[in-house]
C-alpha positions as CSV (number, residue, x, y, z in Angstrom):
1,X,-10.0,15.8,-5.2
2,X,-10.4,14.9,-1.7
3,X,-8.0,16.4,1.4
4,X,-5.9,13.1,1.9
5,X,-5.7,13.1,-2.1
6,X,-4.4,16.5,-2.1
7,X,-2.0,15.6,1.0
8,X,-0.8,12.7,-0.6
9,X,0.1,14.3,-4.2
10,X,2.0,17.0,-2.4
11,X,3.4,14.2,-0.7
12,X,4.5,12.5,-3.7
13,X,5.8,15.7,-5.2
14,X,8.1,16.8,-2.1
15,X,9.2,12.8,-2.5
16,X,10.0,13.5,-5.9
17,X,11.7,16.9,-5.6
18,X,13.7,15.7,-3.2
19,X,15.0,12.4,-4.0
20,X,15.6,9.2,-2.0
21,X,18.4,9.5,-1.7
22,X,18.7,12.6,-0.1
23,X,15.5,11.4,2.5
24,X,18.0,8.4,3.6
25,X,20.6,11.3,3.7
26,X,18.8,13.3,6.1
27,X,17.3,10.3,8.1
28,X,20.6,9.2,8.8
29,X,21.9,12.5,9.7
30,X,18.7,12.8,12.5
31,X,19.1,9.5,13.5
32,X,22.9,9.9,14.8
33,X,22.2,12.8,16.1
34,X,19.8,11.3,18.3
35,X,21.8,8.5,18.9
36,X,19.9,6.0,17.1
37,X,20.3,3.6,14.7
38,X,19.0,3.7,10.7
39,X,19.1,-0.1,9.3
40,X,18.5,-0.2,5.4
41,X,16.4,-3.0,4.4
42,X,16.0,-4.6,0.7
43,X,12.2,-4.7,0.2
44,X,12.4,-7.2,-2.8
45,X,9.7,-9.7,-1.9
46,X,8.4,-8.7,1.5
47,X,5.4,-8.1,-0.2
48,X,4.9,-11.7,-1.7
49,X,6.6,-12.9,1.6
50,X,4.2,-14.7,4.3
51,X,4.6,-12.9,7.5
52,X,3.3,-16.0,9.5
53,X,4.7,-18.8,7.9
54,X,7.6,-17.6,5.6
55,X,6.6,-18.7,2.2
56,X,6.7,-16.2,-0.7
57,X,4.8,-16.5,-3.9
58,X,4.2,-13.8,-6.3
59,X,0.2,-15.2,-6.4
60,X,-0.2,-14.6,-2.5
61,X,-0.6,-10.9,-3.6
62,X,-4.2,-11.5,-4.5
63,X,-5.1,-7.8,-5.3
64,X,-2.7,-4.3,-5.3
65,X,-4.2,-4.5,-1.2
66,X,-5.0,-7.7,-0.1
67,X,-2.5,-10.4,0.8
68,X,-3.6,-14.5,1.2
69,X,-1.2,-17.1,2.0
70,X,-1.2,-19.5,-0.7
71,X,0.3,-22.0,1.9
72,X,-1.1,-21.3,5.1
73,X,-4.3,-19.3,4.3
74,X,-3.0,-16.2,6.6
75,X,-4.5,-12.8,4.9
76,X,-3.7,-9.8,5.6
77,X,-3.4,-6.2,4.1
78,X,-0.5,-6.4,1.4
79,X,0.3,-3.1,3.0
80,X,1.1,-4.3,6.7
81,X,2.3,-7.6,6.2
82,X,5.1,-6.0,3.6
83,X,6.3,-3.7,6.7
84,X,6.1,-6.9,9.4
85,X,8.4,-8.7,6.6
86,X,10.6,-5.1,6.6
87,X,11.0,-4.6,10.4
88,X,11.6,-8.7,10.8
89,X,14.7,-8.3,8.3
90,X,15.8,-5.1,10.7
91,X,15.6,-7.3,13.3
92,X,17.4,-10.0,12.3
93,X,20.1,-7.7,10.9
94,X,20.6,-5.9,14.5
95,X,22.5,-8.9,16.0
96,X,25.3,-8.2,13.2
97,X,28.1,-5.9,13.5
98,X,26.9,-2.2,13.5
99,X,29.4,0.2,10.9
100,X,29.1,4.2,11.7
101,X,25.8,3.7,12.6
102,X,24.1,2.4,9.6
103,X,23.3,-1.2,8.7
104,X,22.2,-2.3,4.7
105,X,20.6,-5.7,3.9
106,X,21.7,-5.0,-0.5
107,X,19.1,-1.9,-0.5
108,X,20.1,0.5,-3.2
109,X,20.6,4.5,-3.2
């Protein structure tokens, strides 16, 4: 195994120890401490979701990395074009109401 292997299966292990959960937990926590603001977003499709043009097709994700727009030929790295889709949703939820400092788009615990 390589270094970033390594890193990333300890990684994965402290993840899994841990619990999602208890990461949001904690991140929330930090954030108000700070003053800042944590907004939950549901991931469901953002990685099947066009970041140019919108459209979402489960075929767009051509491989487990790359992403090609079935519509308008935009290609990108599944990877980046999932979080674009993820901070666009933040985004569009910050001009609703903010409760205690937390916002959720339907994400789950």
């Amino acid at each position: 195994m390589e270094n970033t292997e390594i890193a990333k299966a300890g990684l994965n292990r402290a993840i899994l120890d841990v619990g999602f959960g208890e990461i949001r937990r904690q991140i929330e926590y930090k954030a108000a401490w700070h003053g800042a603001t944590v907004t939950a977003v549901n991931p469901a499709y953002t990685s099947q979701t066009c970041n140019r043009c919108g459209h979402t097709d489960a075929k767009n994700r051509r491989t487990r990395d790359l992403f090609a727009c079935t519509h308008c030929n935009h290609t990108t790295h599944a990877d980046i074009g999932a979080a674009i889709n993820i901070r666009n949703r933040a985004q569009q939820m910050t001009a609703e109401p903010l409760a205690g400092g937390v916002r959720s788009e339907g994400a789950t615990r």
